[in-house]
MIVOSE-458451 format. One record per atom (N, C-alpha, C, O): atom name; residue number from 1; x negated, y, z negated. Coordinates in steps of 0.2 Angstrom, whole numbers, plus 5000, padded with zeros to 4 digits. Layout:
  atomo  num  east  north    up
     CA  NUM     X      Y     Z
...
***
This chain:
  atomo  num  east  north    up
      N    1  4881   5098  5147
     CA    1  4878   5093  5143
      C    1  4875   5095  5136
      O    1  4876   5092  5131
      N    2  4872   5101  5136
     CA    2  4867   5103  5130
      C    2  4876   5105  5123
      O    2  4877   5105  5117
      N    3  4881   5106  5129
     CA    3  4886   5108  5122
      C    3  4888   5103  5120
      O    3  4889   5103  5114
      N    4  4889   5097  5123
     CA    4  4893   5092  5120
      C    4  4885   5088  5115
      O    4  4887   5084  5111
      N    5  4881   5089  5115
     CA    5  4877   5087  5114
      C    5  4877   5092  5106
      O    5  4878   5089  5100
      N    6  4877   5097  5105
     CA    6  4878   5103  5100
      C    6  4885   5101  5098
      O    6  4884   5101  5091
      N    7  4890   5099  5099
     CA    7  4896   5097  5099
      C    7  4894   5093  5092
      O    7  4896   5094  5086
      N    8  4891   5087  5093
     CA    8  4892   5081  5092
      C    8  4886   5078  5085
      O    8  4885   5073  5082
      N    9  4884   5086  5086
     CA    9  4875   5086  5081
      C    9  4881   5089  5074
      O    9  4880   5087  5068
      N   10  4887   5095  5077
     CA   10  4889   5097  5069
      C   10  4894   5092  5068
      O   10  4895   5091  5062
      N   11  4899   5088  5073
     CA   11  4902   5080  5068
      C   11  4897   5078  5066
      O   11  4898   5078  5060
      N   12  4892   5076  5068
     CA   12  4887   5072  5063
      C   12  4885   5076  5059
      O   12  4882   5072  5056
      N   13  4885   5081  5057
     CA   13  4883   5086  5050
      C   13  4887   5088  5045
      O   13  4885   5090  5040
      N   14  4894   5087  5048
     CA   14  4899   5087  5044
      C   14  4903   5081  5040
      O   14  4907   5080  5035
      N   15  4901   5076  5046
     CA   15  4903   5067  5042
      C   15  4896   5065  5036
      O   15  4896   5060  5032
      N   16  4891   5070  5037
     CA   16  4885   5069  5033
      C   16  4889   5072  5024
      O   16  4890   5069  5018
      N   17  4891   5078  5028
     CA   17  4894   5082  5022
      C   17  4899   5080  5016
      O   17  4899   5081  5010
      N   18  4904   5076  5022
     CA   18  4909   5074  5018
      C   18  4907   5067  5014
      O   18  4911   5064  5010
      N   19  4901   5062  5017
     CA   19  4899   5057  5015
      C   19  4896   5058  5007
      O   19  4898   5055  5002
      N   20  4889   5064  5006
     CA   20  4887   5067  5002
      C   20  4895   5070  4998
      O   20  4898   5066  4995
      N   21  4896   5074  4998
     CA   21  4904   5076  4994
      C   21  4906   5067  4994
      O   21  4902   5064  4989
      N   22  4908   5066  4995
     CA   22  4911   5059  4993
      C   22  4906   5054  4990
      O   22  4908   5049  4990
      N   23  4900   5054  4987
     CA   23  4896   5050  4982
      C   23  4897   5055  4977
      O   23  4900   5053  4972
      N   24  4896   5062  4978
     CA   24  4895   5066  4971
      C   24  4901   5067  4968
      O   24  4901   5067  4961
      N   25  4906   5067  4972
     CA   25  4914   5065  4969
      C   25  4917   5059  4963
      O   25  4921   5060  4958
      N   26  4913   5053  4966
     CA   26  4912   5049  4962
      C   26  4908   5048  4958
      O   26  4910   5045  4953
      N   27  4903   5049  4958
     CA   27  4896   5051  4953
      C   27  4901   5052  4945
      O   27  4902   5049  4940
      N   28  4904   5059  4950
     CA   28  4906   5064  4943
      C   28  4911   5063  4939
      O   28  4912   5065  4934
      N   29  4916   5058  4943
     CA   29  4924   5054  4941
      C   29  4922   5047  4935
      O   29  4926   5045  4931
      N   30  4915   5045  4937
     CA   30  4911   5038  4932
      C   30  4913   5039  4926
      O   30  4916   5035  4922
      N   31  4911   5048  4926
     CA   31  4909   5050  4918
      C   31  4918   5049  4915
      O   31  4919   5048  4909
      N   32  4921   5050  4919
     CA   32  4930   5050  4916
      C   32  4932   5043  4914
      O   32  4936   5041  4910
      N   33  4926   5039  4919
     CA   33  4929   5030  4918
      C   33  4925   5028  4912
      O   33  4926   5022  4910
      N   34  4920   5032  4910
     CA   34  4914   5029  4904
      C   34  4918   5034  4896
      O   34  4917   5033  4890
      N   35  4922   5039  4898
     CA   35  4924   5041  4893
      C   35  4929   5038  4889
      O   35  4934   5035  4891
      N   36  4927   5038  4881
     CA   36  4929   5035  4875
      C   36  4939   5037  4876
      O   36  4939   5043  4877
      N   37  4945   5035  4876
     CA   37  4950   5035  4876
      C   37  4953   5035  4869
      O   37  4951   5032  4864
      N   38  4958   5040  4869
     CA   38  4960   5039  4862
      C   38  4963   5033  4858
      O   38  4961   5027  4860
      N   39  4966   5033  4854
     CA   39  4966   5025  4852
      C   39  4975   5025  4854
      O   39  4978   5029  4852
      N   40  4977   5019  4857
     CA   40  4982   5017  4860
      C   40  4985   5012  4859
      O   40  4988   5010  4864
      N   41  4986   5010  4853
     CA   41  4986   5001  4851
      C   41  4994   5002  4852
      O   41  4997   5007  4853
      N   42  4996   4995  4854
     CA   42  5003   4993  4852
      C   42  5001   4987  4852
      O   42  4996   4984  4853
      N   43  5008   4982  4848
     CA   43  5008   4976  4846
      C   43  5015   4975  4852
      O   43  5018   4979  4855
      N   44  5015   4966  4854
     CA   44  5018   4965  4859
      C   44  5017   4956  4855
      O   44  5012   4953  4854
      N   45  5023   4955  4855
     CA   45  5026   4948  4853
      C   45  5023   4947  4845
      O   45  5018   4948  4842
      N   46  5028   4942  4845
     CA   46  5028   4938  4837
      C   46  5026   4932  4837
      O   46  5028   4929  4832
      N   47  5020   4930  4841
     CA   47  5021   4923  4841
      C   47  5015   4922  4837
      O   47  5012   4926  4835
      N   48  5012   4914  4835
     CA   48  5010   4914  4829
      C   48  5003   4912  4831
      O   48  5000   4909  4827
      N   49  4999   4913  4837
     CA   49  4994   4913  4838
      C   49  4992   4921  4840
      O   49  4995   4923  4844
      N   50  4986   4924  4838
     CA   50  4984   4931  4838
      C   50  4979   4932  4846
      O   50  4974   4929  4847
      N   51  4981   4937  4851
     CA   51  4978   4936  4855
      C   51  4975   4946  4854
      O   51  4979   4950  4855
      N   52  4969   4949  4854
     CA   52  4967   4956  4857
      C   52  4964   4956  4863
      O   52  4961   4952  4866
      N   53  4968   4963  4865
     CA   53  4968   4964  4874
      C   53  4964   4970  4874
      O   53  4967   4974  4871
      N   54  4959   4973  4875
     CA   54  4954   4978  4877
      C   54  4953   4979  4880
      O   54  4950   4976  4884
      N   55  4956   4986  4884
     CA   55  4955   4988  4892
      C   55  4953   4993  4895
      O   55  4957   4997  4893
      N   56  4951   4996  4897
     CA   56  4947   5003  4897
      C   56  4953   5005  4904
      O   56  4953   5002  4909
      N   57  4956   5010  4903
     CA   57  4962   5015  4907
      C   57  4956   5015  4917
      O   57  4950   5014  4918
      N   58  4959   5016  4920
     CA   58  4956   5018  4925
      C   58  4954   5026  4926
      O   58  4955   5029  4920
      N   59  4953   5030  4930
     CA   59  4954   5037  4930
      C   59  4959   5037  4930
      O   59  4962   5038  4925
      N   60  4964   5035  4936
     CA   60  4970   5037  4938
      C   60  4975   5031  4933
      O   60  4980   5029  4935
      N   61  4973   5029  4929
     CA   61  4978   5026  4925
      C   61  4983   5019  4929
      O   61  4987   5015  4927
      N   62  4980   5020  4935
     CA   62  4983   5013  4938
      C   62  4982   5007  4937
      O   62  4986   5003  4939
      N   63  4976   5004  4931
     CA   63  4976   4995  4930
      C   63  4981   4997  4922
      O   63  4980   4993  4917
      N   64  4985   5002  4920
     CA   64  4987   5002  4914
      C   64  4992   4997  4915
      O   64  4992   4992  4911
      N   65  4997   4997  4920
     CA   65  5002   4991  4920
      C   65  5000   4984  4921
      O   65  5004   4980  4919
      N   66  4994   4983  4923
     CA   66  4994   4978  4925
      C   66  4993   4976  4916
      O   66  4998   4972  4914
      N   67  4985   4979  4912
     CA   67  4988   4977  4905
      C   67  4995   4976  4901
      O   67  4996   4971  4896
      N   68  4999   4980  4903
     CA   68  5004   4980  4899
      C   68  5008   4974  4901
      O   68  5011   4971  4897
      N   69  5007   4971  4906
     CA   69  5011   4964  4908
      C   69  5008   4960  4906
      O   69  5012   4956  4902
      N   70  5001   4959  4907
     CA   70  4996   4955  4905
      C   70  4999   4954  4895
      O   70  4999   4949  4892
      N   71  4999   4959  4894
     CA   71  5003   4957  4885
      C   71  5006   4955  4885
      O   71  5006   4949  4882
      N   72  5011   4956  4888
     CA   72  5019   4953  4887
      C   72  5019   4946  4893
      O   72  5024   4943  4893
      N   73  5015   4944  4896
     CA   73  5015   4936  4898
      C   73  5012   4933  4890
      O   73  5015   4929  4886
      N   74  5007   4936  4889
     CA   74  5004   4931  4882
      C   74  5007   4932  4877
      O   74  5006   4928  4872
      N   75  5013   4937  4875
     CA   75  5017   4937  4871
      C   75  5023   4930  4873
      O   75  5026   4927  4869
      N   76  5022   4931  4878
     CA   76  5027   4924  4880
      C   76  5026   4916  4880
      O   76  5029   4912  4878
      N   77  5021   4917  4881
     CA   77  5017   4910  4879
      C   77  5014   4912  4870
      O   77  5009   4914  4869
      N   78  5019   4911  4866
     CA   78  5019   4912  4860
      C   78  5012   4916  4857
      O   78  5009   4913  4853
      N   79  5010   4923  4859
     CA   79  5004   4926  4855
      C   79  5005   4931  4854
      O   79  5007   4934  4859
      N   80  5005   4934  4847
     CA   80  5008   4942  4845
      C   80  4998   4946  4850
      O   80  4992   4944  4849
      N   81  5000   4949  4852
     CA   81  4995   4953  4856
      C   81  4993   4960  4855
      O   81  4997   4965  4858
      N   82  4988   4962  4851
     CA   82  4987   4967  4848
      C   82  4981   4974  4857
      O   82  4975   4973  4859
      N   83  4984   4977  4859
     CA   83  4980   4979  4864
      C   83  4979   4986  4862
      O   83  4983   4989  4859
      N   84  4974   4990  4864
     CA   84  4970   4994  4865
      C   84  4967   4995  4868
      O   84  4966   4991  4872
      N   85  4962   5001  4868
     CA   85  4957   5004  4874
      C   85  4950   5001  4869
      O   85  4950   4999  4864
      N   86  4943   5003  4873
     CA   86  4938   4998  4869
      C   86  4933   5005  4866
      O   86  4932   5010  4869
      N   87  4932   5003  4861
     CA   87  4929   5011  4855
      C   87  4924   5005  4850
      O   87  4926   5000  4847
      N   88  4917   5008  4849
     CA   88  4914   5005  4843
      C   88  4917   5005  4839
      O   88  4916   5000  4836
      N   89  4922   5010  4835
     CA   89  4922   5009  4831
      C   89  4930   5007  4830
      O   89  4934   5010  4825
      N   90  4932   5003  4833
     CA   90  4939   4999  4831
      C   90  4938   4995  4827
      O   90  4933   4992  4826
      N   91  4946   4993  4821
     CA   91  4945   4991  4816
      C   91  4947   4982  4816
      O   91  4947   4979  4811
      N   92  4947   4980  4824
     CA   92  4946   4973  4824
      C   92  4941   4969  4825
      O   92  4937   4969  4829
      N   93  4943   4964  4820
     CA   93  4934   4958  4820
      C   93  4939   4953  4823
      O   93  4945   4953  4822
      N   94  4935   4950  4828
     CA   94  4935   4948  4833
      C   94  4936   4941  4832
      O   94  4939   4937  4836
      N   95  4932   4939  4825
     CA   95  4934   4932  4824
      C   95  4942   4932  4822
      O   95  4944   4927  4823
      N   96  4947   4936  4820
     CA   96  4953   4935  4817
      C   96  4957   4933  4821
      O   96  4963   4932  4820
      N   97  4953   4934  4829
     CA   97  4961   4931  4835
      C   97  4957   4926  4839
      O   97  4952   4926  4841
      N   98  4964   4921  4841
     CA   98  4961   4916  4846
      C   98  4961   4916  4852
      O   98  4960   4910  4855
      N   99  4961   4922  4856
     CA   99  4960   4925  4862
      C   99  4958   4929  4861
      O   99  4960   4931  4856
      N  100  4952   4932  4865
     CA  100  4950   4939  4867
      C  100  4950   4941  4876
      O  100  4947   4938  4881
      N  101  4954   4947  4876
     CA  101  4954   4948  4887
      C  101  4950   4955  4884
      O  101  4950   4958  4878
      N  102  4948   4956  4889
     CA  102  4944   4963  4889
      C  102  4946   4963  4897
      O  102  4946   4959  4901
      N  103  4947   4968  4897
     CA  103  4947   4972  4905
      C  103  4943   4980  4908
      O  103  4944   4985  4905
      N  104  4941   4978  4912
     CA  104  4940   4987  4914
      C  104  4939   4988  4922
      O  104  4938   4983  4926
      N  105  4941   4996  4924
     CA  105  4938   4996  4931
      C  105  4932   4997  4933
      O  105  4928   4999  4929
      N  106  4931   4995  4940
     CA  106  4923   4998  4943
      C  106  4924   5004  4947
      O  106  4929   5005  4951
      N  107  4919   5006  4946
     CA  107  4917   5012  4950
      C  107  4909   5011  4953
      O  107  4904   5009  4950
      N  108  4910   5012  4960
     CA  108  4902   5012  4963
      C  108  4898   5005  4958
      O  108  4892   5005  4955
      N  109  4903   5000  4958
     CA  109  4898   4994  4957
      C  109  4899   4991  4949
      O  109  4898   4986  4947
      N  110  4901   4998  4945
     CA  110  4899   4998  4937
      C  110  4904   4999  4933
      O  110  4909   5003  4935
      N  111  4903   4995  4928
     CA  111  4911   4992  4924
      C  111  4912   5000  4920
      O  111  4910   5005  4922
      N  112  4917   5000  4912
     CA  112  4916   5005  4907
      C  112  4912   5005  4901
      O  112  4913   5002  4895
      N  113  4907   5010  4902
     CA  113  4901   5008  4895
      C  113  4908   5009  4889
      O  113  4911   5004  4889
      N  114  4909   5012  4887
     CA  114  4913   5009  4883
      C  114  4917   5001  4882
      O  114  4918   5000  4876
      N  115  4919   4996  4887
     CA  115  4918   4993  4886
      C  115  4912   4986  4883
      O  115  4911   4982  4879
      N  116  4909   4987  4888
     CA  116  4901   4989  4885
      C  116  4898   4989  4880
      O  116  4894   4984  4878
      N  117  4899   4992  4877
     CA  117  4896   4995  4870
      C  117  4900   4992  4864
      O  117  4899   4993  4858
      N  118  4907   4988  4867
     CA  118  4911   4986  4860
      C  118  4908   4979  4860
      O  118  4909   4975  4855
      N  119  4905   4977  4866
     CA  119  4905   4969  4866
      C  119  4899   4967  4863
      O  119  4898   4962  4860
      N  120  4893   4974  4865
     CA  120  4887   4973  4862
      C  120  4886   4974  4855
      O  120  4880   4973  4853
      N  121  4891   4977  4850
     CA  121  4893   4979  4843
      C  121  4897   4973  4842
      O  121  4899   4973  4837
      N  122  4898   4969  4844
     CA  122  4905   4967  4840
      C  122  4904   4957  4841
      O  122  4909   4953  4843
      N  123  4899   4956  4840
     CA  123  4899   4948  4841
      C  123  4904   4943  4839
      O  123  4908   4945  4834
      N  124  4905   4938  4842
     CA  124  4908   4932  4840
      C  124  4908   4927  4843
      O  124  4906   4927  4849
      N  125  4911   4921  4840
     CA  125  4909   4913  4844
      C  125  4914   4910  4843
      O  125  4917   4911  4838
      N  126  4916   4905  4847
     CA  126  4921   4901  4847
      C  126  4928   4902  4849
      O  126  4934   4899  4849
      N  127  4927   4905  4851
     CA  127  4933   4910  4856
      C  127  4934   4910  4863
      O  127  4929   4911  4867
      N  128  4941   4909  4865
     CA  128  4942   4909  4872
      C  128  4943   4916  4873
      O  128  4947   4919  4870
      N  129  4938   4917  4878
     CA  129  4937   4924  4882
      C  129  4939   4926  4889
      O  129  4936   4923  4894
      N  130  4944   4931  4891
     CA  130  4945   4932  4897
      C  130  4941   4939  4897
      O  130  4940   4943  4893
      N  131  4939   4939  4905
     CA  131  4937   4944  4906
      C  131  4940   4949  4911
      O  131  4936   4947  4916
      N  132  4943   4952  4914
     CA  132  4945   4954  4923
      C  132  4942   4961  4923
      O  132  4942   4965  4918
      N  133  4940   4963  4929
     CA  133  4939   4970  4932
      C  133  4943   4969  4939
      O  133  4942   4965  4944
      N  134  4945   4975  4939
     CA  134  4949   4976  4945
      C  134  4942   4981  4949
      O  134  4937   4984  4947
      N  135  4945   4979  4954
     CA  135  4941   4984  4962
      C  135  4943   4981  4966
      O  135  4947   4976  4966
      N  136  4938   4984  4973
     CA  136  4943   4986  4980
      C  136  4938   4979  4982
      O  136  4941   4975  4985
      N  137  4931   4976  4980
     CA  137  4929   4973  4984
      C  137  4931   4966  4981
      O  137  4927   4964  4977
      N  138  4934   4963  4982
     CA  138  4935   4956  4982
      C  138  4933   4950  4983
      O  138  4935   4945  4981
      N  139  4927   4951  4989
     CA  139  4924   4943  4990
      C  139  4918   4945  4986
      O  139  4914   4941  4988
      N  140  4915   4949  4982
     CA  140  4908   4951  4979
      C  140  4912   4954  4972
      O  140  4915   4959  4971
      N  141  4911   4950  4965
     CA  141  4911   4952  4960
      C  141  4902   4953  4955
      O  141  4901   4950  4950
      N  142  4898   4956  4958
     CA  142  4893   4957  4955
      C  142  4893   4961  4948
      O  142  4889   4960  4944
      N  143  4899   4966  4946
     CA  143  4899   4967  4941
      C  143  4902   4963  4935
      O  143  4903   4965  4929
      N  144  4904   4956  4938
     CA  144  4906   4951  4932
      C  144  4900   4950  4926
      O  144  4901   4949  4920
      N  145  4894   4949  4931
     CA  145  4888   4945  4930
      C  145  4886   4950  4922
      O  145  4886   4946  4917
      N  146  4884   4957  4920
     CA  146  4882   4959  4917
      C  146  4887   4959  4909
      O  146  4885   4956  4904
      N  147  4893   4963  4910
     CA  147  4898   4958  4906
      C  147  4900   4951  4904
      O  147  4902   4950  4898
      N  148  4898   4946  4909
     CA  148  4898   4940  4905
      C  148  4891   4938  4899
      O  148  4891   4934  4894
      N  149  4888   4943  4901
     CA  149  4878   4942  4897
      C  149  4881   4943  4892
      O  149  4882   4939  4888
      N  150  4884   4949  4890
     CA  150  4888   4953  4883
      C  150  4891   4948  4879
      O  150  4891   4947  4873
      N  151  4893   4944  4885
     CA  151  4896   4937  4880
      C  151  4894   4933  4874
      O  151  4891   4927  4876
      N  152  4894   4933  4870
     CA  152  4890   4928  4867
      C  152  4890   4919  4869
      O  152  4895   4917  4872
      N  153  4883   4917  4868
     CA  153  4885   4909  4868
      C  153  4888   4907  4862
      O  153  4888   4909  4856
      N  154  4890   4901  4865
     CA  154  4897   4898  4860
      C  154  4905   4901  4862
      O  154  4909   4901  4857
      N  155  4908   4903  4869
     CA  155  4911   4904  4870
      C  155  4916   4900  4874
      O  155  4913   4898  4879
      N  156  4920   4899  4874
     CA  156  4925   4898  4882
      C  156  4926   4905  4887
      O  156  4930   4909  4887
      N  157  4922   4905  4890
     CA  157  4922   4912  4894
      C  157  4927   4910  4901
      O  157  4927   4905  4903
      N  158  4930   4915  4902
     CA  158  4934   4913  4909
      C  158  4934   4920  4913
      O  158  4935   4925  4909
      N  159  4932   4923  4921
     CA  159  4932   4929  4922
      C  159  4935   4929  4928
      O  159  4935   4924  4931
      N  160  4937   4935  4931
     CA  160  4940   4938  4937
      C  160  4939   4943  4940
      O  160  4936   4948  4936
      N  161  4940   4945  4946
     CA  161  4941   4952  4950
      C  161  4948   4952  4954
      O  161  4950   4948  4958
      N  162  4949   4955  4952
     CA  162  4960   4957  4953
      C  162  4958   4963  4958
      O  162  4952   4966  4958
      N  163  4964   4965  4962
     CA  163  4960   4972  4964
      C  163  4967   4976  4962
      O  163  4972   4973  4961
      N  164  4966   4982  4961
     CA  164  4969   4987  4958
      C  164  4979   4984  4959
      O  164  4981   4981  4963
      N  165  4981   4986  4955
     CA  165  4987   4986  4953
      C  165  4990   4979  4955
      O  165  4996   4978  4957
      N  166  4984   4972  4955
     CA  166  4987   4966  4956
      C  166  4989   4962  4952
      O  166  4986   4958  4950
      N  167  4996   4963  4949
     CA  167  4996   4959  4940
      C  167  5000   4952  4944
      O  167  5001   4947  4940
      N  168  5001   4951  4947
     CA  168  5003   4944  4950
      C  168  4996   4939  4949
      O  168  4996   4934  4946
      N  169  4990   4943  4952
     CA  169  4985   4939  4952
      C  169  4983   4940  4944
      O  169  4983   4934  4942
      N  170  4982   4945  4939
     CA  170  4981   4944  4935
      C  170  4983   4940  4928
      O  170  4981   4937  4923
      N  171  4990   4941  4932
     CA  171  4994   4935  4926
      C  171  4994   4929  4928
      O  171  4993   4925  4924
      N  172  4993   4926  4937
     CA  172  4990   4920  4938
      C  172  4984   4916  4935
      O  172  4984   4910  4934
      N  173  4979   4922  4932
     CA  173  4974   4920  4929
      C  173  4974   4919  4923
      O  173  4972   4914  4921
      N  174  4978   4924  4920
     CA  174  4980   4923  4914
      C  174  4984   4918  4908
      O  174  4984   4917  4902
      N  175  4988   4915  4915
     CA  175  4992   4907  4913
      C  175  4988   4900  4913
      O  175  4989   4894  4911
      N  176  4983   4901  4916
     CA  176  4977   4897  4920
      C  176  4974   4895  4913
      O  176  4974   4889  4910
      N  177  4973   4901  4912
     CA  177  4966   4900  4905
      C  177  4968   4902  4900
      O  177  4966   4899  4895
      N  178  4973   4907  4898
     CA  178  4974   4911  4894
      C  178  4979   4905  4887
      O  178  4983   4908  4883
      N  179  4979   4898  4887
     CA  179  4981   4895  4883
      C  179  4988   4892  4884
      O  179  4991   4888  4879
***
């Protein structure tokens, strides 16, 4: 009895371990999802209303396609679509296009300060605004809430939680609101 008991003391000291290893894991991966990205622009259609797409890359680069589709639907619904990753100091004002989507992933709950940080430099009004974050929790989007504040009033705000690599949902949303 006494071994299965000692058995069962080091699984539980070792699911201890790997639970601690797996917060510090992601703790430390955050900092990958809050780092500033090179600058990445492409343009995607001709059409004669302007829409900018801001998204902050994942660690592993997986909501990259989803943006990339997310351009070329709004290229299709007539908007030249200038997209990018999100930097204080990029060279678009925000009032010059009639769409703004901003995108980013969550980690442990929390969007990308760089995204962040572009929405709290960078005001405007009158604009229809998307927002989406991908993540795994889908019936709880609590990180919509803080993002939307970023928003200025006087906005059409529209926002979502997709979960990773879902561009059906997010081009759903996209057609929805996106004009």
């Amino acid at each position: 009895m006494e071994l299965l008991l000692n058995i069962l003391r080091v699984i539980l000291a070792l699911l201890a371990a790997a639970a601690v290893g797996t917060l510090i894991f992601f703790k430390l991966t955050a900092g990958l999802r809050d780092s500033r990205r090179r600058w990445a622009e492409k343009r995607v259609g001709q059409g004669a209303r302007k829409a900018l797409l801001l998204y902050q890359p994942s660690n592993a680069r997986r909501n990259v396609p989803q943006a990339e589709a997310l351009a070329a639907r709004l290229a299709e619904k007539g908007y030249a679509v200038t997209v990018n990753h999100p930097s204080e100091d990029l060279p678009y004002a925000p009032g010059d296009y009639d769409l703004l989507v901003f995108g980013t992933p969550v980690y442990l709950g929390e969007t990308a300060r760089p995204l962040r940080r572009y929405l709290e430099t960078h005001p405007f009004t009158g604009k229809r605004v998307l927002l989406y974050v991908d993540g795994l929790d889908l019936e709880h989007a609590p990180e919509l809430e803080p993002l939307k504040e970023l928003v200025p009033p006087g906005n059409e705000l529209h926002a979502v939680k997709v979960a990773p690599r879902d561009r059906a949902g997010l081009l759903a949303f996209a057609a929805e609101y996106g004009g």
